[in-house]
C-alpha positions as CSV (number, residue, x, y, z in Angstrom):
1,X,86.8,89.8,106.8
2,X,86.2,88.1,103.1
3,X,87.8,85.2,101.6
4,X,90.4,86.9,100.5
5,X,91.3,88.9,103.8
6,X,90.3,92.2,102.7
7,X,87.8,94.2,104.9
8,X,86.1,97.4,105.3
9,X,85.1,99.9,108.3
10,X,83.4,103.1,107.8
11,X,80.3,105.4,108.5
12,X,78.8,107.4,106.3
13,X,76.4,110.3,106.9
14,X,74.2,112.2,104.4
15,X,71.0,113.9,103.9
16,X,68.9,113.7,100.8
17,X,67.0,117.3,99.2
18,X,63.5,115.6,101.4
19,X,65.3,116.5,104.3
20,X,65.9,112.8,105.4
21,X,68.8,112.2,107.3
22,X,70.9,108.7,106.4
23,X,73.9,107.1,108.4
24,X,75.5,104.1,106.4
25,X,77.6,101.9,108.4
26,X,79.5,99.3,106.9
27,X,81.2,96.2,108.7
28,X,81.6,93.3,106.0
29,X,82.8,93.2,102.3
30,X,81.0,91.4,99.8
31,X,83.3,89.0,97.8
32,X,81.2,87.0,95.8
33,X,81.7,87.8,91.7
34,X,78.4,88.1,90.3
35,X,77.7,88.2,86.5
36,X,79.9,90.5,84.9
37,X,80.5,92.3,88.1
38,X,84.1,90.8,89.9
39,X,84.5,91.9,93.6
40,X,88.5,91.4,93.3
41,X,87.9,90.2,96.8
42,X,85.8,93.4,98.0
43,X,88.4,96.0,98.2
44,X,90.7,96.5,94.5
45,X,93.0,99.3,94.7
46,X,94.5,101.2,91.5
47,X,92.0,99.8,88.3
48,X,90.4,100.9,85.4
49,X,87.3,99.5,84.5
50,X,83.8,99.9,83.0
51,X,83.8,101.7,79.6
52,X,86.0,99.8,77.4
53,X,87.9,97.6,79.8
54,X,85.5,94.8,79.6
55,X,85.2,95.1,83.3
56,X,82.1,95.5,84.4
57,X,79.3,97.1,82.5
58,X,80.5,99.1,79.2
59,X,77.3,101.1,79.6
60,X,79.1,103.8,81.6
61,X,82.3,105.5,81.2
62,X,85.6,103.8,81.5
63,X,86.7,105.4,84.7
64,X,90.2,105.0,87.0
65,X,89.4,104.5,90.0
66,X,91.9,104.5,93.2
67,X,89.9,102.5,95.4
68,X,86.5,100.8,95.2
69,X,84.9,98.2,97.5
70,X,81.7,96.4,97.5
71,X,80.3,96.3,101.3
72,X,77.2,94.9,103.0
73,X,76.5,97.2,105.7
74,X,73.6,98.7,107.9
75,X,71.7,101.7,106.9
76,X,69.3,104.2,108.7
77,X,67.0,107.0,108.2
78,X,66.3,109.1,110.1
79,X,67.7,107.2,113.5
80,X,65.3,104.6,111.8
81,X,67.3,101.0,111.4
82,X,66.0,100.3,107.4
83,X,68.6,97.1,107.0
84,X,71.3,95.4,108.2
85,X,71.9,93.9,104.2
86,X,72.2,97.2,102.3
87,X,74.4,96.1,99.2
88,X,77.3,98.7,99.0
89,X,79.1,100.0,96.1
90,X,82.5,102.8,96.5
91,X,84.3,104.5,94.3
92,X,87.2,106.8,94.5
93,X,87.3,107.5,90.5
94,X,88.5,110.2,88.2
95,X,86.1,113.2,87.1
96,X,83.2,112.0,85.4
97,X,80.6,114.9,85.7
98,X,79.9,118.7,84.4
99,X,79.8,121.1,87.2
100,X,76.5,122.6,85.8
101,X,74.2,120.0,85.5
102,X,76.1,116.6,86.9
103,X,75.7,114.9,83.5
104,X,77.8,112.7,81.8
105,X,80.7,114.7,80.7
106,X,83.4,112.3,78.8
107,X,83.3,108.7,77.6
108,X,87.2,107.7,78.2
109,X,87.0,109.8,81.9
110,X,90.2,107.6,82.7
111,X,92.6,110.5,82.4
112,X,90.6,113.1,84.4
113,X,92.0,114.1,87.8
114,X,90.7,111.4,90.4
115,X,88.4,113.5,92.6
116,X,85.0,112.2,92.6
117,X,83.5,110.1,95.6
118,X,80.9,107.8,94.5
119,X,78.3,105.9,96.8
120,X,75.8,103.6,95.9
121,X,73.7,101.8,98.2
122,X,70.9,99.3,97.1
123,X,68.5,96.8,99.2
124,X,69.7,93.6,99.5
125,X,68.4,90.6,97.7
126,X,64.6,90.2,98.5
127,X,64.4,92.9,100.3
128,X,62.1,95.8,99.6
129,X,63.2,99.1,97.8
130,X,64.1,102.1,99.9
131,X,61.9,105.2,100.6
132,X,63.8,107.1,97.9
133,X,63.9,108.5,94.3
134,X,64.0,105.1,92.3
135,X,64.5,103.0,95.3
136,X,67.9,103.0,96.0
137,X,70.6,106.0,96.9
138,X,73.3,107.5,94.5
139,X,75.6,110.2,96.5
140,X,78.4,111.4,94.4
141,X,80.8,114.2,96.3
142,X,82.8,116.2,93.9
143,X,86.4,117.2,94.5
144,X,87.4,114.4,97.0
145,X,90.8,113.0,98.3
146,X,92.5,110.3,99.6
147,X,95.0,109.7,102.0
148,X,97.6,106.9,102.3
């Protein structure tokens, strides 16, 4: 549990075009802000940011987002433990992305229909980067739900 009594559980699976199969399991939200970048106390529900909002980096589209969470959890490749400190990042935000090629496709994507599943998932501090394209994992799911 954080500071602020929110909390996280979850597993996620996933394999990458190399064939490498990841599980991400997460156990503890991160709740310290950092520079720019508020946790609201790991778990925020319902919030618009980046873009224009002046929340969080403006160098991405402003986005709605139904949940997000920041998360320190355990990750593994291949049944291989990598870290126990793998600094989290999840989105439930609205459509961001063209169908043909996955680019950028608005600036204000606040409006769009809230269907895309963003996970990011980093090394934590000092630790080396992970055997992956740029060091660090990006999974985006199109045409996601939620369920109350």
């Amino acid at each position: 549990m954080g500071a602020t009594r929110d909390s996280v559980n979850g597993i996620a699976e996933f394999s990458t075009q190399d064939g490498a199969h990841w599980k991400l399991v997460l156990d503890r939200v991160q709740t310290k802000d950092v520079p720019h970048h508020p946790r609201f106390g790991g778990v925020i529900l319902g919030l618009y940011y980046h873009g224009v909002t002046q929340v969080h980096t403006p160098l991405v589209p402003t986005i709605n987002s139904a949940v997000a969470l920041w998360a320190v959890g355990h990750l593994y490749r291949n049944g291989i433990a990598v870290t126990d400190n793998a600094m989290v990042h999840v989105m439930l935000l609205s459509h961001t992305r063209r169908e043909r090629d996955f680019a950028l496709a608005c600036w204000d994507c606040s409006k769009n229909k809230i269907d895309e599943l963003q996970l990011q998932i980093l090394p934590g501090p000092g630790e080396p980067k992970f055997d992956a394209p740029g060091g660090f994992l990006f999974v985006n799911w199109e045409r996601s739900t939620s369920r109350s």
